[in-house]
C-alpha positions as CSV (number, residue, x, y, z in Angstrom):
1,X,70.6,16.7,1.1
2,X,72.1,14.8,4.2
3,X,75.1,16.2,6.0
4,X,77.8,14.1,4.1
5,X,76.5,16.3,1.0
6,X,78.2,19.6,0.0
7,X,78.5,21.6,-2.8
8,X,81.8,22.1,-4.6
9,X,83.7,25.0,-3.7
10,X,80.0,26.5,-1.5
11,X,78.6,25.5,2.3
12,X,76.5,22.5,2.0
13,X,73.4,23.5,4.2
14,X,69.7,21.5,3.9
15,X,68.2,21.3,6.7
16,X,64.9,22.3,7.8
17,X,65.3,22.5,11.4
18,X,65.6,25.6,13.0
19,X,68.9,24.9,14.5
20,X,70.2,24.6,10.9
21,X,68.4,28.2,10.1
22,X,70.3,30.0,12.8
23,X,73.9,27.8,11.5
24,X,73.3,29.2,8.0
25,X,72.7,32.8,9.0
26,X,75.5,32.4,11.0
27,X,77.7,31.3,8.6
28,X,76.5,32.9,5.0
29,X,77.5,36.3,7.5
30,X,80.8,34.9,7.9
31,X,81.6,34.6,4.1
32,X,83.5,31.3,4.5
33,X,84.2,29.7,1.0
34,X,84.8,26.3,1.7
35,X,83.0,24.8,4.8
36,X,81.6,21.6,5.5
37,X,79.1,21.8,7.9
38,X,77.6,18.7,9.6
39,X,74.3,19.3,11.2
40,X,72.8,18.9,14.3
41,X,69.6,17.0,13.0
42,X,71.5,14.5,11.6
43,X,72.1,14.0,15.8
44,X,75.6,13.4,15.2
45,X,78.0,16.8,15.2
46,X,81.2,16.9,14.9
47,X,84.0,18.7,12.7
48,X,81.9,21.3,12.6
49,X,83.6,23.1,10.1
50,X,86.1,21.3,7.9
51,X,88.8,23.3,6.3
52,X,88.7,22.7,2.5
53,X,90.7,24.8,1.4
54,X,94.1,25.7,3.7
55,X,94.1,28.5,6.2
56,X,93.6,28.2,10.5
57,X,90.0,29.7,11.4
58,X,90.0,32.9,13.4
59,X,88.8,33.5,16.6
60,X,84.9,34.2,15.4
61,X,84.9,31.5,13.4
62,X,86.2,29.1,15.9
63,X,83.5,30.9,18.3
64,X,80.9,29.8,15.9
65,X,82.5,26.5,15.5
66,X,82.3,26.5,19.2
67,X,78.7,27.4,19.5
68,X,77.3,25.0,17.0
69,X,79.3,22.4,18.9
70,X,77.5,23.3,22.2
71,X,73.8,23.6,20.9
72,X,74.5,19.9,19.4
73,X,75.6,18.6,22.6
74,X,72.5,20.2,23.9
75,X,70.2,19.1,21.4
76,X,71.8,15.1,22.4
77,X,71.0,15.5,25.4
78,X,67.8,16.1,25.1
79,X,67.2,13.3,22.6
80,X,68.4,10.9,25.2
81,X,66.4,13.1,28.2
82,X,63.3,12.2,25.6
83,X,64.3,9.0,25.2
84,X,64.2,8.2,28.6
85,X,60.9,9.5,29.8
86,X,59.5,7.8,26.8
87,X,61.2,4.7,28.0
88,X,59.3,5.4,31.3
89,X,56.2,6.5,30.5
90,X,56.2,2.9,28.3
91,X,57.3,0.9,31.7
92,X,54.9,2.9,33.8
93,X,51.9,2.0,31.0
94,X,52.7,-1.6,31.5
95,X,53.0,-1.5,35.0
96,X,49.1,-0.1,35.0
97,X,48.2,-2.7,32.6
98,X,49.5,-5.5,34.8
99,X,47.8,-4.2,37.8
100,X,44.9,-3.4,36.2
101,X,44.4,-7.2,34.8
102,X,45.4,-8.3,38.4
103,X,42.7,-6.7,39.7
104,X,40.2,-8.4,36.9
105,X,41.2,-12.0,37.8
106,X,40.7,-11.2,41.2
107,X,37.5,-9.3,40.4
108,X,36.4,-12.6,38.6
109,X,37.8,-14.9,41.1
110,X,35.3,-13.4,43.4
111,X,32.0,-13.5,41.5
112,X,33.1,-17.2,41.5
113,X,33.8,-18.4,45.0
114,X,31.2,-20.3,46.7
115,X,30.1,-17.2,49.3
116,X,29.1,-15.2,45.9
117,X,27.1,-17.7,44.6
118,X,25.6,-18.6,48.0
119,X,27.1,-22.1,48.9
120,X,28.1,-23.3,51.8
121,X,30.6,-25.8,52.6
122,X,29.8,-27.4,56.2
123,X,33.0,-29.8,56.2
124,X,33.1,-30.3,59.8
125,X,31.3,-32.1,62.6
126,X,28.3,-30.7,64.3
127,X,29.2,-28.3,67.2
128,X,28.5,-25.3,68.7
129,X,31.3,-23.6,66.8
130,X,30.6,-25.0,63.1
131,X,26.9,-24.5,64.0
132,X,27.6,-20.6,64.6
133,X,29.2,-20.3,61.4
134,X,27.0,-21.7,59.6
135,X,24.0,-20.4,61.0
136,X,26.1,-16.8,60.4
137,X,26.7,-17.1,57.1
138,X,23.1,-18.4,55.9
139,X,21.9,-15.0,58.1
140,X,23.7,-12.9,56.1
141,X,23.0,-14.0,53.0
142,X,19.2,-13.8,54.0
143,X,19.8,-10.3,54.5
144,X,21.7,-9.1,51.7
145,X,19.6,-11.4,49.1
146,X,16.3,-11.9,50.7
147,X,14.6,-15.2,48.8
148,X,17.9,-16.1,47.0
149,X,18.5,-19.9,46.9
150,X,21.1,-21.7,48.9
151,X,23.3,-24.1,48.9
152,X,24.8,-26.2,51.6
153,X,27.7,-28.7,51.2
154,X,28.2,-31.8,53.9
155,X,30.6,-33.7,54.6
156,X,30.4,-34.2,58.0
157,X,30.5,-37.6,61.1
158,X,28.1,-35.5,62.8
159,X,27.7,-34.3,66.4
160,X,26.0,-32.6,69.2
161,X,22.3,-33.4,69.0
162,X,21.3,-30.0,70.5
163,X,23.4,-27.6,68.3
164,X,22.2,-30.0,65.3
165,X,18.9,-29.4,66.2
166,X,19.1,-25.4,66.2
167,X,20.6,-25.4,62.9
168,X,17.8,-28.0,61.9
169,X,14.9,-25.2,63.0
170,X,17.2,-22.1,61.2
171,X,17.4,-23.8,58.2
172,X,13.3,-24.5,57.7
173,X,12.8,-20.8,59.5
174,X,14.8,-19.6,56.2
175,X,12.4,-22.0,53.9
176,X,9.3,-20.4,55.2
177,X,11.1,-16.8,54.6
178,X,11.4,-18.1,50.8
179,X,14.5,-19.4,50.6
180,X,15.4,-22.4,48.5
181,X,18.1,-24.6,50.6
182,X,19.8,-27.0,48.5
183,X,21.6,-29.6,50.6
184,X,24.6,-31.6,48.5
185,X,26.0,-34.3,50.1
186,X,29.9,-35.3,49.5
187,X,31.7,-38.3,51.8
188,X,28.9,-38.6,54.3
189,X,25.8,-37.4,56.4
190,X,26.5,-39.7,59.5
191,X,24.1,-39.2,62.8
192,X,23.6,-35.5,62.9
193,X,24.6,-34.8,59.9
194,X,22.3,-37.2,58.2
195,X,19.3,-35.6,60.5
196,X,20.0,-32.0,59.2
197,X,19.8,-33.3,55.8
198,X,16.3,-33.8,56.3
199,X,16.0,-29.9,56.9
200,X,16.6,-28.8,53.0
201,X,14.1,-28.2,49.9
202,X,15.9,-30.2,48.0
203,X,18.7,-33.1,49.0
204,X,21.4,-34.2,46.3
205,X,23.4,-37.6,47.7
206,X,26.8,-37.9,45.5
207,X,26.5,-41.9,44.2
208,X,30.0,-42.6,46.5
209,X,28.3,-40.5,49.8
210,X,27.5,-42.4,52.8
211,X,24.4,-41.1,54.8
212,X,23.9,-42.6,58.3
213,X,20.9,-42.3,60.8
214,X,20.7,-44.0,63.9
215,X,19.3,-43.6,67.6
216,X,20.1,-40.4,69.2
217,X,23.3,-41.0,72.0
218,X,24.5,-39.0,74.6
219,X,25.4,-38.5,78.1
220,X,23.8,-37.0,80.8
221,X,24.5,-36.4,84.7
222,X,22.0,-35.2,87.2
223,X,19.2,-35.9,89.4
224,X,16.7,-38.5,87.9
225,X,14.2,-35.7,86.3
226,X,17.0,-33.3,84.9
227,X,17.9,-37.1,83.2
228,X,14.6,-37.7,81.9
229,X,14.4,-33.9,80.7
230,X,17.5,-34.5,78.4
231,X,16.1,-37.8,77.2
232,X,12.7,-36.4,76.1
């Protein structure tokens, strides 16, 4: 029975919620003979008793009429209070799924750069600065993975002979630890460069790279032995 339905002549009540209990209890005790009553479960209220008959209610009946009225507004209310928390706990679940996958791709982004998987990338000429770096970077990874392979990336015109030279001896100290040092080269291994090459386990030349070794040049100013010193 829905609450358009009513019985001729009777009160029309079918409803198993416990609202609609208290309603017919409420109304069987009043003895009225012809009442519509439109329940709350149907979540729209109104009219809540329809004279069939002729005759004005009395002031219980238009207290019950009253109180069925309120509970329905209450029982709206809370329907939409539900609805809304559902509404956020729905956002908020969407929210944490978003953030969750965020933190995946990053997650994966990571296990793929090249400090993860060991490479370096010495795109730079050869000073003290790029030499510290490097030389940094290879340490750490000695330490954290001892043995692991690595991987180092020129592209680089070269540079200062002596900070070449210390990365030259770092690289085959880290060989004779039990590293494998991969040297890649991409553009070109010009002067320096080209001499540090010399330092891996293994050199890869890309078919368009340029490598480039020549006579050592530099400058030096001093007294004739501190001269001869830098030459040797």
């Amino acid at each position: 029975m829905t609450c358009t339905d009513w019985s001729r002549g009777n009160i029309a009540i079918g409803f198993p919620c416990p609202m609609c209990q208290e309603i017919e209890a409420e109304v069987e005790e009043l003895k009225l003979p012809q009442v519509v009553l439109v329940c709350a479960a149907c979540a729209r209220v109104r009219g809540m008793f329809v004279e069939m008959g002729g005759g004005a209610m009395n002031d219980r009946e238009r207290a019950v009429a009253a109180k069925l009225e309120a509970e329905a507004e209450k029982a709206r209310a809370e329907a939409r209070k539900a609805h809304a928390e559902a509404l956020d706990r729905e956002r908020s679940a969407e929210l944490t799924a978003i953030e969750l996958e965020r933190e995946r791709r990053k997650a994966r982004e990571e296990m793929a750069s090249d400090r993860q998987n060991r490479t370096y990338v010495f795109g730079t000429s050869v000073n003290e600065a790029s030499v510290k770096a490097c030389m940094d970077t290879l340490s750490t990874w000695h330490r954290l993975e001892p043995g692991c392979e690595m991987t180092i990336v020129l592209n680089s015109p070269g540079g200062d002979v002596i900070e070449g030279m210390a990365l030259f001896d770092h690289i085959l100290w880290l060989r004779e630890q039990g590293h494998r040092v991969v040297m890649i080269v991409r553009g070109m291994a010009a002067s320096m460069a080209g001499i540090l090459l010399q330092s891996a386990s293994h050199r890869i030349v890309g078919r368009e790279a340029w490598v480039l070794i020549h006579r050592a040049a530099f400058g030096a100013i001093g007294k004739s032995f501190e001269v001869e010193d830098r030459v040797e």
